[in-house]
C-alpha positions in Angstrom: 5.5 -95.6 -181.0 7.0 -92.7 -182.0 9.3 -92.4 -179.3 11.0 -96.0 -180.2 11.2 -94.9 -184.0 13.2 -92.2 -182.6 15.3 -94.5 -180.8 15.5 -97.1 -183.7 17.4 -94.4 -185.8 19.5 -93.1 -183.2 20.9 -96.9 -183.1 21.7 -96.9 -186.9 24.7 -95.7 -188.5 24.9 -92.1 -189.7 25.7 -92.5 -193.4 27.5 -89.3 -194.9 27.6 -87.9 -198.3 30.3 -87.5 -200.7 30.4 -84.1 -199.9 30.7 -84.7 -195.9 33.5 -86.9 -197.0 35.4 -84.1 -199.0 34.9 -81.3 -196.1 36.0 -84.1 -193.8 39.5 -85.0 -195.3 39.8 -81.4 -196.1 39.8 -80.5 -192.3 41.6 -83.3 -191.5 44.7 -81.9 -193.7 44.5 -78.6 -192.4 44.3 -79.6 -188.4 47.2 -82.2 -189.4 49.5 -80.1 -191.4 49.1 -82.3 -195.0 49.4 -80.5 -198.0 48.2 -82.6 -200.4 46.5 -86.2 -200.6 44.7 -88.6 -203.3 42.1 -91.1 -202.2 39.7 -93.7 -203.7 37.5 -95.6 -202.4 35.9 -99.1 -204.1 32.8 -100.3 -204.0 30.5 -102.7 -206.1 33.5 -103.1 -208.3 33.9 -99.5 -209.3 35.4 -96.6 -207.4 32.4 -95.1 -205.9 34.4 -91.9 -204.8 37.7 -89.8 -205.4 39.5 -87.0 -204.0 42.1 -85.0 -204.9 43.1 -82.6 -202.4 45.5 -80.4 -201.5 49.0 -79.3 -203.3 51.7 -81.5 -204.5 53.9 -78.8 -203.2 53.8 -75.9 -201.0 56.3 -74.1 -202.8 55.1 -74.4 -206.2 51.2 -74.8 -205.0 50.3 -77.0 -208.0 46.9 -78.5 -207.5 46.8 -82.8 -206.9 45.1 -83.8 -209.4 44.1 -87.2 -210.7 46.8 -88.0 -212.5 49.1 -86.6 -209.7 52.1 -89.8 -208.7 52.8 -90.6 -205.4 55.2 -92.9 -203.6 53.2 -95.8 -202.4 56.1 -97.3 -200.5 55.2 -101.1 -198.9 51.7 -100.1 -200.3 53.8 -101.9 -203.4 54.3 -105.2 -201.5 50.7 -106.0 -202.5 50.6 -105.3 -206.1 53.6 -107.7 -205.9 52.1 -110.5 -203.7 49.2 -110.5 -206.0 51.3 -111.0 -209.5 53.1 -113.9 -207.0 50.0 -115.3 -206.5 49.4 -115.4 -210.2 52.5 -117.3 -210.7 51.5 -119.8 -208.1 48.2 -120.3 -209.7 50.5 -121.0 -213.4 52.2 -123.8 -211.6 55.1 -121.9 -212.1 56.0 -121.6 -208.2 55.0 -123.2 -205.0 54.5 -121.4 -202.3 55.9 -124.4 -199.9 59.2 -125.4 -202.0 62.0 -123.9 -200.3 63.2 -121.1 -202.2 66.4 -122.1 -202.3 65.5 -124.8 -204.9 65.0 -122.1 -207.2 67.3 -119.6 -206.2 70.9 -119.9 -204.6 71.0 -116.4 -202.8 74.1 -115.7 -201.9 73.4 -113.1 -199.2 72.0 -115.8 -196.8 74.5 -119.0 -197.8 76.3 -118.4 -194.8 73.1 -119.5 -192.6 71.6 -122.7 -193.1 68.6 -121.7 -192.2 67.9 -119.6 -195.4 67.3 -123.5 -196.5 63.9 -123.2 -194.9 62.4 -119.7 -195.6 59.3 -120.2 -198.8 57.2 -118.2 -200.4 54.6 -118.7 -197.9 56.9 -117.3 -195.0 58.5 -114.2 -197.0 54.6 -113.3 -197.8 53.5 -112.9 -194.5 56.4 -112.0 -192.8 57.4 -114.9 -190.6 60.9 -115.3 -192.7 63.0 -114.4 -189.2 64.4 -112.0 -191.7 64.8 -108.3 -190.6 63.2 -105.2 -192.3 66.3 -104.4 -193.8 69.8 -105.5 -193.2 72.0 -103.7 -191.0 75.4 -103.0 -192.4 76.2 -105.8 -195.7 75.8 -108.8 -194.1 72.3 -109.9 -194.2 71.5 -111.9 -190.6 67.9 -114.0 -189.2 66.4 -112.3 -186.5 64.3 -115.3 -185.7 64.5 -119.0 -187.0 62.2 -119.4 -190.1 58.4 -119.7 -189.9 58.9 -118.8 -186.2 57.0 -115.7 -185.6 55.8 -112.7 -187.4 58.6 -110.1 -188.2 57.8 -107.3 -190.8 60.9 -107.9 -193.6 61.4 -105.9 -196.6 64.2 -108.4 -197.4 61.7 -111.2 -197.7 60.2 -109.5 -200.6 63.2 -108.5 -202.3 64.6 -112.5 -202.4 61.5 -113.6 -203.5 61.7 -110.9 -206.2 64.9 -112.3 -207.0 63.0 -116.0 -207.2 60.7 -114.5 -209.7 63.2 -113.3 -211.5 65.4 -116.4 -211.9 61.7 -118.5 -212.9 60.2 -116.0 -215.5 63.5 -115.0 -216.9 62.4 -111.5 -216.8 63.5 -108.2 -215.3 61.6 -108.1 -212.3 60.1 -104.5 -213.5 59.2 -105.4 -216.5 57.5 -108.5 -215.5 55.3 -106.8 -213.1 54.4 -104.1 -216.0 53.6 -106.9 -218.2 51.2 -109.4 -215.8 49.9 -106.4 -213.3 50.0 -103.3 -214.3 49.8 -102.7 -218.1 46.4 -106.3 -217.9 44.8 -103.6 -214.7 45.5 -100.0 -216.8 47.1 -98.9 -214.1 48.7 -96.5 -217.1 50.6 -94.2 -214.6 51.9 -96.9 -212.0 55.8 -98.3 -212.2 57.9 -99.7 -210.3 60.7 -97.6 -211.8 60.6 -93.6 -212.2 59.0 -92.8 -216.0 59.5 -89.3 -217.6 56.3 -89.0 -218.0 55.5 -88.6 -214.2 57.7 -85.4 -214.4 55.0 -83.7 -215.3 53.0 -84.3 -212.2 54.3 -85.7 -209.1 53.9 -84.6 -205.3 56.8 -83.6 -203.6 57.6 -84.9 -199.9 57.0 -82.6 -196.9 58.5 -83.1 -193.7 56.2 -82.6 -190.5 56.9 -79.2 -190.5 55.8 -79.0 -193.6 58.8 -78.4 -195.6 59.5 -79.3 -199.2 61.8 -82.6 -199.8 64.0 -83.6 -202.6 61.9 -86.4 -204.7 64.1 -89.0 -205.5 63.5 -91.3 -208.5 63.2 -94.7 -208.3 65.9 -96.2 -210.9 66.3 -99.7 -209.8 62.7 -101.8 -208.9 62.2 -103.1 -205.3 59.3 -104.6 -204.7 59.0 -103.8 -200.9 58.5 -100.2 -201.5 59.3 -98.6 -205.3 56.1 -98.2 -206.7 55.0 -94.6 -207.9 51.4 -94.7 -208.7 47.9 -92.3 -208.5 45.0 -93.5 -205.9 43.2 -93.6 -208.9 45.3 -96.6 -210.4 45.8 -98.2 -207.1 41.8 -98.4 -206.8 42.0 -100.4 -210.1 44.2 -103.1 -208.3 41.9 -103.1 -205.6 38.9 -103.7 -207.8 41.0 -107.3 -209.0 42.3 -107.9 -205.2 38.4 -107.6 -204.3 37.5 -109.4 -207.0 39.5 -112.1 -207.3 40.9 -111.0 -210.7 42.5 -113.9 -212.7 43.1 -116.5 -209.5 41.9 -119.5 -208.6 38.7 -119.4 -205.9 41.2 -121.3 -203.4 43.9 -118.5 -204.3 41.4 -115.8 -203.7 40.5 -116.8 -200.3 43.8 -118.1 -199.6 45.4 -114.6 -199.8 42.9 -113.5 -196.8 43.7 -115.8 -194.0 46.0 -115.5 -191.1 48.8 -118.0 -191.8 50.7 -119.7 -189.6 52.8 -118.2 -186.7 51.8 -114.5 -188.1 49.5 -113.5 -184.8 50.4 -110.4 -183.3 52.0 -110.5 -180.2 49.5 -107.4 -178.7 46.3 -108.6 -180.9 46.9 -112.1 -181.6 42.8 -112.7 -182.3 42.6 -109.6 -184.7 45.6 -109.3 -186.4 48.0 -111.3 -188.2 49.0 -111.5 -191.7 48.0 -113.3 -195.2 49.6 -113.4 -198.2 50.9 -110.1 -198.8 48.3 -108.3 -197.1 47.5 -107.9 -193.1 45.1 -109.5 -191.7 41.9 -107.9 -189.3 38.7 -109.4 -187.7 37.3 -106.3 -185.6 33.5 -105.0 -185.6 33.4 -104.8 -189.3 34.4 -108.9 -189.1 37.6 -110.1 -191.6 39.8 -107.6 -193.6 42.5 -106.9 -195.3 44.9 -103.6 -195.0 48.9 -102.1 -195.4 50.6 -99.4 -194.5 53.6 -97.1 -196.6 55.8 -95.4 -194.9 58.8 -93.9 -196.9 59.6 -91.1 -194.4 57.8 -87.7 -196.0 55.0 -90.2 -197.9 52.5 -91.7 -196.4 50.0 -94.2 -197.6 47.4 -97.2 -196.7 44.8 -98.9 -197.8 42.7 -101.8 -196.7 39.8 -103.6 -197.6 36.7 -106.3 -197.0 36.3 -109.0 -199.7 32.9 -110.3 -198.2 31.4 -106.8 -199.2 33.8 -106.1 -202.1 34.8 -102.3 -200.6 38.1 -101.1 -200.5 39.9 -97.9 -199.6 43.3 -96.1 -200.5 45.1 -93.0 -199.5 48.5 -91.4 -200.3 49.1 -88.4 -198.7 52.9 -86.0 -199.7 53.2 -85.6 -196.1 55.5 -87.3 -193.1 52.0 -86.4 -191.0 50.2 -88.5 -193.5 49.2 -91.7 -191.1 47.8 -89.0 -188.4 44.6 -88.9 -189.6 44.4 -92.3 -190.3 41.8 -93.7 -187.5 39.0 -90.4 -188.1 39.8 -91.2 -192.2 39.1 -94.7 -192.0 36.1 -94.1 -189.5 34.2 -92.0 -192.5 34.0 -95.1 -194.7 34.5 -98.2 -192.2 33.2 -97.1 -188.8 34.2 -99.6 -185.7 37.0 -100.6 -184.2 40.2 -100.6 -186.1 42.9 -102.7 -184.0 45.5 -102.0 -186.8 45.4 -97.7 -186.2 46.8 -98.7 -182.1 49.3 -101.6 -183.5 51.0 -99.1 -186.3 51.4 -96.6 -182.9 51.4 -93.3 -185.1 51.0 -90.0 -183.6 47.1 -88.9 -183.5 47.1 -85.4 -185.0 45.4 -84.4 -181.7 48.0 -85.9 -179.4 49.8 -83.4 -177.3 52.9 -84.9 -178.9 52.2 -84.0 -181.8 50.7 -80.2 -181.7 54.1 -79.9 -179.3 56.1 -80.0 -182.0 53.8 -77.5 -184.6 53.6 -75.3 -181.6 57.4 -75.0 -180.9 58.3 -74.3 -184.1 56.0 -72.0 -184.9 55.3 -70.1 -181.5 58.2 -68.8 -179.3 58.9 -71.3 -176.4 57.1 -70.1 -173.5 53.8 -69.5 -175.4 54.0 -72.7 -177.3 53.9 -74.4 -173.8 50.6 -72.6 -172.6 48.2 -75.3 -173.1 50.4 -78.3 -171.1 50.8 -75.6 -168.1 49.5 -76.5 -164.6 46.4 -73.5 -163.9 47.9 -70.6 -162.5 51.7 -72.3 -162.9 54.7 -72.2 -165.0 55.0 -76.0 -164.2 53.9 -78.7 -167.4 50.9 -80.6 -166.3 52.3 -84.3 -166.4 48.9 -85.1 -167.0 48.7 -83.3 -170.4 52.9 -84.0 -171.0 54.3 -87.3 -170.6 57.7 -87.6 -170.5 57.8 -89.9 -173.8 56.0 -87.4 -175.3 58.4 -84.2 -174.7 61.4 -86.7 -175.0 60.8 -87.9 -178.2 60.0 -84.6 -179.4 63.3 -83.2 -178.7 65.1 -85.9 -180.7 62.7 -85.0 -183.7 64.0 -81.3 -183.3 67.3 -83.0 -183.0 66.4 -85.1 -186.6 65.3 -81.4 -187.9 68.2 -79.8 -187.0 66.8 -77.3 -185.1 69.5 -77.7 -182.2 68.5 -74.7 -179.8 64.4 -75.9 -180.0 65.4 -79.4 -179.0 67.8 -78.2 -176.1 64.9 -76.3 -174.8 62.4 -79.3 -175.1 65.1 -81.6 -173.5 65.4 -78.8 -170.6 61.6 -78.6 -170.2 61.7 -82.3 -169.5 64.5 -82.6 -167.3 62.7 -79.8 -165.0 60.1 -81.8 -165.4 60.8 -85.4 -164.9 63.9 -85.0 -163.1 64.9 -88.6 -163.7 64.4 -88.7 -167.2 67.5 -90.6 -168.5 66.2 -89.6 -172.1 66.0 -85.6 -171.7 69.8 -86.1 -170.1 70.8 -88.2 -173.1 68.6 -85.2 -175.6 71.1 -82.7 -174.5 74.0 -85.0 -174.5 73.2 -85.4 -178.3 72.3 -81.5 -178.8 76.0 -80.9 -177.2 77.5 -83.4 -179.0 76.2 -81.8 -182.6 77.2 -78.6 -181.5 80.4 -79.3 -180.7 80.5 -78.7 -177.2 82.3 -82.5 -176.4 82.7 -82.1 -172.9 79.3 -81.0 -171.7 78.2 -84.1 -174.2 80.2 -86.4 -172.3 78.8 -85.1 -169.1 75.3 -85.1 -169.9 75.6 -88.9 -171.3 77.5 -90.3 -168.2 74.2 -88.5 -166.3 71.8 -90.1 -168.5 73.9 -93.7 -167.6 74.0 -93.2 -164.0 69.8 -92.6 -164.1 69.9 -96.0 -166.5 72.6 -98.2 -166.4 71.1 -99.8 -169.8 72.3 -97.3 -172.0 75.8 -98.8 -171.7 76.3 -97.4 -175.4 75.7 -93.9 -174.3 78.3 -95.1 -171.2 81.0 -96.1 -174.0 80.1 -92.7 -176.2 80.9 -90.8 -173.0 84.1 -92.8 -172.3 85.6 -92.2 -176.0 85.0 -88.5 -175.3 86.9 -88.4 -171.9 89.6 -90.4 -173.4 88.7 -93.0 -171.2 90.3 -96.2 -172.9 88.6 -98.7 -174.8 89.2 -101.8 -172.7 87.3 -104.4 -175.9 89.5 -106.3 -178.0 90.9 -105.6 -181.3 93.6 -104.1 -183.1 93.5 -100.0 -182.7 92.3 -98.5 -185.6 92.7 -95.1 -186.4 90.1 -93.0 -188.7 91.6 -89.8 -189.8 89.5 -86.6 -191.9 91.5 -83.8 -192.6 89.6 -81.6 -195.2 86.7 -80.4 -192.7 88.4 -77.4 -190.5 84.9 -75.7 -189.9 82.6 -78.8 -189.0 81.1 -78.1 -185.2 80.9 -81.9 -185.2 82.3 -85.1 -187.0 81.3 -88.7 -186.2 82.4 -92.4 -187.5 79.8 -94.3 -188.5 79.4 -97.9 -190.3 79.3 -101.4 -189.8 81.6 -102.0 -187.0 78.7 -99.9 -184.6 75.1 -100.5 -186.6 75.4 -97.6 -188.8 75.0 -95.5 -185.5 75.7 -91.7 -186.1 75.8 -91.1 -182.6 78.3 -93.1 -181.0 82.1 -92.8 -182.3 82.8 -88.9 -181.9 85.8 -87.8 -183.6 88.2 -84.9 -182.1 90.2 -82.2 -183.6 93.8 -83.0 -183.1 97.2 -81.6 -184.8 95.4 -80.3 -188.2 92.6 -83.3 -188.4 89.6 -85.2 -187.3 90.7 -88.1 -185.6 89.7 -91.4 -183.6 90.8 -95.1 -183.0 89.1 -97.7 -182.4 89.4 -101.5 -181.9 88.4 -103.9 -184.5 88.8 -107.4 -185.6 90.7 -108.7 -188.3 88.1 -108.3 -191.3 86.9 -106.1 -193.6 84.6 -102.9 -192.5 82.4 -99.9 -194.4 81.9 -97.1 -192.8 81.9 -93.2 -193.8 82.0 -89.6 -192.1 78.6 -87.8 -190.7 79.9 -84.1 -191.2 77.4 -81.9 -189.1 75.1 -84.9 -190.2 76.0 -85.2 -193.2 77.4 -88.9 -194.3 80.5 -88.6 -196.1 82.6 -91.2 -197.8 86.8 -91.3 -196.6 87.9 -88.5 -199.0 91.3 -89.2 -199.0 92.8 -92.1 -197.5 94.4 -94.7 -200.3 94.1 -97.0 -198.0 90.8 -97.8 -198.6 88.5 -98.6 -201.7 84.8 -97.1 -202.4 81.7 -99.6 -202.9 78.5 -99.8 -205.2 77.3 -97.8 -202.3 79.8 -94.7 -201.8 80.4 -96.6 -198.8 84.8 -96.7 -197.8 85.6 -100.0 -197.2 89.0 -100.4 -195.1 90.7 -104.1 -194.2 91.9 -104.7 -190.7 94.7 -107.6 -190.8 96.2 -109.5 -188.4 
């Protein structure tokens, strides 16, 4: 008898204390490099438990504290799906009238599919809209109420519905029917004074300080500065049904149509304004913010009424995500393998902390082969070592990520990538014609990359063959740049691909464009500049330079 007791407990879950919780996240930070993070976790309609961990910065080490504001990025997509919902339940919007009927929005008029897109599709994501646009046109990736596609610029037009039906500033609105009603008294959707006096700053995955910048104008998708603290209040309504309708409520929670998951179409899709989960724990609810060096996510069950949220001042912030979410909601979590972020134990990610903080042949030790200066491709992968060269790359730190890209073409001796790293190292160096080699090497091992192809070509002065009038881009005031690029809306925006040469006193390269009108601006030893000089050309909202090819 006693032997099956024993057994009995073995088979239930090990329930930890608030205390285990707290040493837990706390090792989690240090193994993943966080410095500081805010959580708070809901349950029984009050938050149960609370931590504030860590420093909002490393150089100042200032304590988080409760009142501490962090970016909650598309964490703010919720608060604004729920105020939406609100408005639905008022009367005051369908969520199956085409928007247009409301709103003329000019940035789609020249599709007219935009004719189709609702409410329904822009909150959960099946608007065929992109994230975000790429250059000023705004174009459908996919036909309307296709498929699931994750768009930012499906919340920021049905902002701009709101707007138009309440007559409000969209901030302001969202202060008055969310967040002042919940007390979320630190939360807004636009930088306050007040938060000066205790905010985290950003760290990239090195761990380095980051410029904060203020939010001045509101965006729905991702603007929201809050605490954990004031977040858990809107989780408490979300899990509570707060001021909807029962129909609303459960409404919000189901997968809606054509918002599967491709990889985990029985487990994941998304509702209105939240993702969608059934896994061991059965349905829930979740997001994920990402604004580069913040981090955030939260998720929840309504059946059970318990909730979670983290923000963490860290670009490692989502690599303790599956072990954090395990402390409160054990099982399987489909969502931590969709969102594909780096495990803090992955060999890809303690490469990179050991590269930069070890010299290069010790940080390798631990992916050697025993007994052999050869990487174990076992322990390595080559997507792994690649993609950790173009971080170093991202970084800056040009002779670490010629190194990692010469580890891997040693390695993997076909590894188009590791030829197209140092192609790129070259290229921001200034070495043009070892760029140009490496690139037409990385072609010739994959004849896909026919971008790197034409980026090799423009070096060699190999002529461009497309149609189009020539256009020359000229920048004469940067004598001492290793490396100058064109960049803008004639080439996606792609700092890579137009390289500019120093000829007779300037910068200089032509292209071919259509007649039309193009913004683009200078990446100066990767720093975007607009066109300094040229009258030719006018400046937008954006410090874009805007030139006009004509006939």
């Amino acid at each position: 008898m006693m032997k099956l007791f024993l057994y009995v407990l073995l088979l239930l879950p090990v329930t930890l204390s608030a205390q285990d919780h707290k040493a837990k996240i706390e090792q989690l930070m240090k193994a993943s490099g966080i410095p500081g993070l805010s959580l708070a976790y809901v349950k029984n309609g009050k938050i149960q438990e609370s931590y504030n961990l860590g420093v909002r910065s490393v150089d100042s080490r200032e304590a988080v504290d409760s009142a501490t504001i962090f970016s909650a990025a598309s964490l703010s997509k919720c608060v604004f799906a729920y105020a939406v919902m609100k408005l639905a339940d008022a009367g005051k919007l369908s969520l199956d009238t085409p928007l247009y009927k409301y709103l003329d929005y000019p940035d789609l008029k020249h599709d007219e599919r935009y004719k189709k897109i609702t409410a329904r599709m822009t909150l959960s994501h099946t608007s065929g809209l992109p994230n975000w646009r790429n250059g000023r046109q705004l174009n459908f990736r996919y036909n309307p109420g296709e498929r699931y596609s994750y768009s930012g610029e499906g919340f920021v037009l049905l902002s701009k519905v709101v707007e138009k039906i309440t007559g409000r500033p969209i901030a302001d609105w969202m202060q008055e029917n969310v967040l002042t009603p919940l007390k979320m008294d630190r939360s807004s959707y636009i930088w306050k004074e007040m938060f000066n006096n205790d905010y985290a700053y950003p760290h990239n995955d090195l761990g380095k300080t980051a410029f904060h910048n203020n939010s001045t104008q509101a965006n729905m998708a991702y603007s929201l500065e809050t605490t954990a603290g004031d977040y858990g209040k809107f989780l408490i309504a979300l899990l509570n049904g707060k001021d909807l309708k029962k129909t609303t409520f459960q409404a919000i929670f189901y997968a809606q149509p054509h918002s599967q998951f491709e990889k985990f179409p029985s487990q994941l899709a998304w509702g209105l304004g939240v993702g969608y989960e059934n896994a061991t724990r059965g349905e829930g609810f979740w997001q994920w913010g990402d604004n580069g060096d913040y981090k955030g996510f939260m998720m929840g069950y309504p059946g059970t009424k318990e909730g979670l949220v983290y923000f963490a001042d860290s670009y490692n912030g989502l690599s303790i995500l599956g072990e954090l979410v395990s402390l409160f909601f054990p099982g399987e979590h489909p969502f931590v393998q969709w969102l594909g972020y780096d495990d803090y134990k992955s060999a890809e990610f303690q490469l990179i902390r050991r590269i930069t903080r070890l010299p290069f042949n010790e940080a390798l030790q631990p992916y050697l082969q025993p007994g052999k200066e050869q990487i174990d491709t076992n322990l390595l992968k080559e997507d792994a070592i690649v993609s950790t060269g173009f971080r170093l790359l991202e970084l800056k730190k040009y002779d670490l990520a010629s190194q990692t890209f010469e580890m891997g073409r040693k390695t993997y001796s076909t590894s188009a990538g590791a030829y197209e790293g140092l192609g790129y190292v070259a290229l921001r160096t200034g070495n043009q014609p070892e760029a140009a080699r490496q690139f037409l090497h990385s072609y010739e091992l994959d004849t896909s990359k026919k971008q790197i192809k034409l980026t090799s070509d423009r070096i060699m002065g190999v002529a461009d063959t497309t149609t189009g009038k020539p256009t020359e881009f000229v920048l004469a005031s940067v004598m001492t740049a290793m490396n100058v690029q064109l960049t803008g809306s004639f080439n996606g925006w792609n700092d890579s691909t137009i390289p500019m040469t120093w000829i007779n006193g300037a910068w200089r390269t032509t292209i071919r464009l259509h007649p039309g009108e193009y913004r683009y601006k200078f990446v100066v030893d990767g720093i975007w500049i607009s066109d300094p000089k040229n009258p030719n050309v006018k400046t937008d909202d954006n410090l874009n330079s805007v030139i006009v090819v004509k006939e």
